[in-house]
C-alpha positions as CSV (number, residue, x, y, z in Angstrom):
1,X,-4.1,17.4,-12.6
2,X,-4.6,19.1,-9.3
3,X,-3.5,18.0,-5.8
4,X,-6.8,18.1,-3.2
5,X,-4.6,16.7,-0.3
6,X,-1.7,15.0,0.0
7,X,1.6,14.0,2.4
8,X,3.5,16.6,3.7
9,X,6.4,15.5,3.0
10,X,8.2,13.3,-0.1
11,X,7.1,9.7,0.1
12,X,9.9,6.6,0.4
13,X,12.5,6.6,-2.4
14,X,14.8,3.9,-2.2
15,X,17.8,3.9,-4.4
16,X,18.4,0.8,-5.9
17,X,21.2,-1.8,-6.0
18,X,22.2,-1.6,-9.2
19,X,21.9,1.6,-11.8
20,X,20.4,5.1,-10.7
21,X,16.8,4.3,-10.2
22,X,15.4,5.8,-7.2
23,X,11.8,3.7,-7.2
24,X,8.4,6.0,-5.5
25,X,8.2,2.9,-2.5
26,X,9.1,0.2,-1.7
27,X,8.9,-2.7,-4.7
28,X,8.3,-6.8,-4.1
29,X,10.4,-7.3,-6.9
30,X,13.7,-6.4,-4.3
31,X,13.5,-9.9,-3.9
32,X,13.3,-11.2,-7.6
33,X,17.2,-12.0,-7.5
34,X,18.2,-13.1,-4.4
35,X,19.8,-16.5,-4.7
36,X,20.4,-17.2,-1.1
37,X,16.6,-16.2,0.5
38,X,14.7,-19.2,0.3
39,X,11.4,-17.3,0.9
40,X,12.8,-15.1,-2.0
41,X,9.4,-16.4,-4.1
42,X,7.0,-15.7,-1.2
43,X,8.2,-12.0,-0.6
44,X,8.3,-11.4,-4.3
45,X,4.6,-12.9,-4.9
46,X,3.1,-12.3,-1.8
47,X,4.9,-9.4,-0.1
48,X,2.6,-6.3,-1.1
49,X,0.8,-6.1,2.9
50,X,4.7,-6.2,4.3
51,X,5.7,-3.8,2.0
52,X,3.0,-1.2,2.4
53,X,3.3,-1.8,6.4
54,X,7.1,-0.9,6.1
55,X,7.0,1.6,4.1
56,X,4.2,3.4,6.7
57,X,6.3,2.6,9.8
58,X,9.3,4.3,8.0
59,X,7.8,7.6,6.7
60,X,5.7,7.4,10.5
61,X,9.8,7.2,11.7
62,X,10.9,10.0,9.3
63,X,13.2,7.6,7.6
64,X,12.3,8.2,3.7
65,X,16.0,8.0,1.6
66,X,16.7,4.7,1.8
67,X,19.0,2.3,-0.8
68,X,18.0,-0.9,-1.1
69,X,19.8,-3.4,0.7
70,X,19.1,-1.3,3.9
71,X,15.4,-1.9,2.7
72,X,15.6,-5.6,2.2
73,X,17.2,-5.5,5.8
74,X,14.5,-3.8,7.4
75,X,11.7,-6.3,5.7
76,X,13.7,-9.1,6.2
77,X,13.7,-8.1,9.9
78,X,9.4,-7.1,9.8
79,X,8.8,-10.4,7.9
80,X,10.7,-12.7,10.7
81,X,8.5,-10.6,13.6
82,X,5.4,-11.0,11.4
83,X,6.5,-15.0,11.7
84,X,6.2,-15.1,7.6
85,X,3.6,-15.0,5.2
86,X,1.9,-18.0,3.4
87,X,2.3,-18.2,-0.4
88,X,-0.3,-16.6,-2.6
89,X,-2.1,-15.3,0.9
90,X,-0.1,-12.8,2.0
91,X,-1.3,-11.3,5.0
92,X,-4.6,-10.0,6.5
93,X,-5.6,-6.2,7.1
94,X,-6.5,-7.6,10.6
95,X,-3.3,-9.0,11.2
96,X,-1.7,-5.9,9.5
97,X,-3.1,-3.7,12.1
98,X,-2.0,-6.4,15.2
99,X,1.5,-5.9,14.0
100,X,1.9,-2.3,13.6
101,X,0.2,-1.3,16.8
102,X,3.4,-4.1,18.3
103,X,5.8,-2.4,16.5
104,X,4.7,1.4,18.0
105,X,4.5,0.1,21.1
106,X,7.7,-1.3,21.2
107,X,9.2,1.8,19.4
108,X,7.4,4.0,21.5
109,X,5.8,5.5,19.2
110,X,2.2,7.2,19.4
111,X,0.5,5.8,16.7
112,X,-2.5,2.9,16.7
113,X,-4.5,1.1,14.0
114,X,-7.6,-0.6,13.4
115,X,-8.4,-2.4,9.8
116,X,-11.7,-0.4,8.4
117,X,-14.7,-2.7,7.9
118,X,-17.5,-0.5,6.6
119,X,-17.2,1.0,2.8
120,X,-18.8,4.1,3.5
121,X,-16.3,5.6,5.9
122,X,-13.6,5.3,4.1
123,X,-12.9,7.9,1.8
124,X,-13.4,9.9,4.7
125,X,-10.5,8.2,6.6
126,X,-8.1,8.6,3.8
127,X,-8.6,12.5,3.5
128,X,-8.4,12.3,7.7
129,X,-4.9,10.8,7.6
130,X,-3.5,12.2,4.4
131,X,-4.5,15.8,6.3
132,X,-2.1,14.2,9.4
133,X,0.6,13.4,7.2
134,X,-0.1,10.1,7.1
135,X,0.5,7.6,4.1
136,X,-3.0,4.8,3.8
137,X,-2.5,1.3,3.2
138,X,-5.6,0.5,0.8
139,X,-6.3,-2.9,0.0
140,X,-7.5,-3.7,-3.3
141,X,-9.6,-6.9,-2.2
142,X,-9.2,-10.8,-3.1
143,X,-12.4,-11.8,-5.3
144,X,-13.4,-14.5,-2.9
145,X,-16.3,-16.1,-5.7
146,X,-15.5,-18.0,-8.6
147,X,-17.3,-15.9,-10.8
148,X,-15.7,-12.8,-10.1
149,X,-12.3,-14.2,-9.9
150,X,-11.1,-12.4,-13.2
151,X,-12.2,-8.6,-12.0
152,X,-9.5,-6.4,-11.9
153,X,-9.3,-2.9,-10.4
154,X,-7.4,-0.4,-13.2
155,X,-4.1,1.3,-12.1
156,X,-4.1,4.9,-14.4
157,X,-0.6,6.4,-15.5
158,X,-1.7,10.0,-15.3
159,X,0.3,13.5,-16.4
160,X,-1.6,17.3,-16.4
161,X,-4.1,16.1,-19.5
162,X,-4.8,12.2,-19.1
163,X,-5.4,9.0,-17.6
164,X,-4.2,5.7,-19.3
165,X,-4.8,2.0,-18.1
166,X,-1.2,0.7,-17.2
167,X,-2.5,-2.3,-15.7
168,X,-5.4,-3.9,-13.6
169,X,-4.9,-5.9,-10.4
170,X,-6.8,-7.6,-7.3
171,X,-5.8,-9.1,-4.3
172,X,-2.9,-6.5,-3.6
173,X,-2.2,-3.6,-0.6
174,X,-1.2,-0.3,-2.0
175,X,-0.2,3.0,-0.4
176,X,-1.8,6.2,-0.7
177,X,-0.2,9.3,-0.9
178,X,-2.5,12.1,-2.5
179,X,-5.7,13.0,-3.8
180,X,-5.7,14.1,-7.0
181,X,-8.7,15.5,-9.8
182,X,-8.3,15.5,-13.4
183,X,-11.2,16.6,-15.2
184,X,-13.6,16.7,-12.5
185,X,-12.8,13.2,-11.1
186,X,-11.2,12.1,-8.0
187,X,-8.1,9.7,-8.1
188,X,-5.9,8.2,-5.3
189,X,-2.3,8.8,-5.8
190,X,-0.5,5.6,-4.7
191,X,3.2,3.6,-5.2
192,X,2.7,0.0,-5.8
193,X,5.9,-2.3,-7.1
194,X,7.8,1.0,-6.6
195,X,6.2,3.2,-8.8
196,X,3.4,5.9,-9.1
197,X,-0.3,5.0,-10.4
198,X,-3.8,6.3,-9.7
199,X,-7.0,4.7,-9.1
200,X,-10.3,6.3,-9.7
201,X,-11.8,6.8,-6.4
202,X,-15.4,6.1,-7.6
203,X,-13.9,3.3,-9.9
204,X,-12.6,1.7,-6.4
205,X,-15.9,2.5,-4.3
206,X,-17.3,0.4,-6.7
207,X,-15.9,-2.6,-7.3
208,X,-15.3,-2.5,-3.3
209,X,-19.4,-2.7,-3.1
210,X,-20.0,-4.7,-5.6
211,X,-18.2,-7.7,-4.7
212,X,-18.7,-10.3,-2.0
213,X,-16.7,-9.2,1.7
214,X,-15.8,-6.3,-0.7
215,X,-15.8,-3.8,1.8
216,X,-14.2,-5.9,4.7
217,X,-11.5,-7.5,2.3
218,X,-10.8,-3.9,0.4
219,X,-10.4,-1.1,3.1
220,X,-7.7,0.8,4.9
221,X,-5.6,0.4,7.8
222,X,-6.9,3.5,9.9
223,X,-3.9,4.5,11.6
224,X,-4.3,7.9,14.0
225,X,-2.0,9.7,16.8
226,X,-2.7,8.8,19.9
């Protein structure tokens, strides 16, 4: 496996509560124990967009060694400005982009967004803002017809000699960090649920394409330096 482009620096660890795992991201399941949130379930099922936004504003703020209750303080905080997320929604790349452009201004910081709406510049954005050291939320989109409602997009474990199906999802924001070819094939590097997968990149430009609002509802959140 071969790195074509990727972050300058390392990505988010966050060192967990409890034992020595330091996870690649930051993980929804953060919030699988937490007796006292009462939006515990919410963040847990539907957290992925606040996650991925997070996680961008902290490696955009330098802040990239984190443990874990500082995390869960620091979404806590981003999912009370959001004003919440609706169950089994989450939140759109629209409103995604709305929020971070608040949170620069506010910070000062001289970065803006806009949510990509056509498929065919978007590859092109990725290798833009990977070459500016900066990480791409990618949505995986919501199949919005009955029919395809059961199309999933395969996440790859890779090493130096192969890919493997770990699992297959839809409807979920992920974070891109590299890309990567392994025997002749492009992949996107990402963390999703704190860990590190692939995704074909022609594997993803299709099932974008080929589904209905596919390339509206699967895209990036185009961030550059103003």
């Amino acid at each position: 496996m071969k790195e074509q482009i990727s972050l300058r620096r390392d990505y988010i660890k966050v060192q967990r509560r409890q034992g020595k795992e330091v996870t690649y991201g930051g993980n929804q399941n953060f919030f699988a124990k937490r007796e006292m949130d009462s939006d515990k379930g919410i963040k847990q099922q539907s957290g992925c967009g606040l996650i991925a936004l997070l996680d961008l504003c902290l490696y955009l703020a330098a802040h990239t060694n984190i443990h874990e209750e500082q995390y869960v303080g620091y979404f806590d905080r981003l999912y009370d400005f959001y004003g919440g997320i609706r169950h089994n929604i989450g939140i759109s790349g629209i409103g995604m982009a709305k929020c971070f452009n608040k949170i620069m201004k506010r910070n000062k910081m001289h970065f803006r967004a806009k949510w990509g709406l056509k498929g065919n510049k978007m590859h092109a954005r990725i290798i833009e803002m990977l070459s500016n050291d900066i990480p791409v939320v990618l949505c995986i989109p919501q199949m919005v017809l009955k029919k395809d409602k059961d199309d999933l997009l395969n996440l790859y474990e890779a090493d130096d000699m192969e890919c493997k199906v770990a699992c297959r999802t839809n409807a979920h924001y992920v974070m891109v960090t590299a890309i990567v070819s392994l025997d002749n094939e492009e992949y996107y590097k990402i963390s999703s649920w704190g860990k590190k997968y692939f995704i074909s990149v022609k594997e993803y430009d299709s099932y974008m394409k080929h589904h209905f609002l596919g390339t509206i509802l699967g895209n990036v959140l185009y961030v550059q330096k103003k």
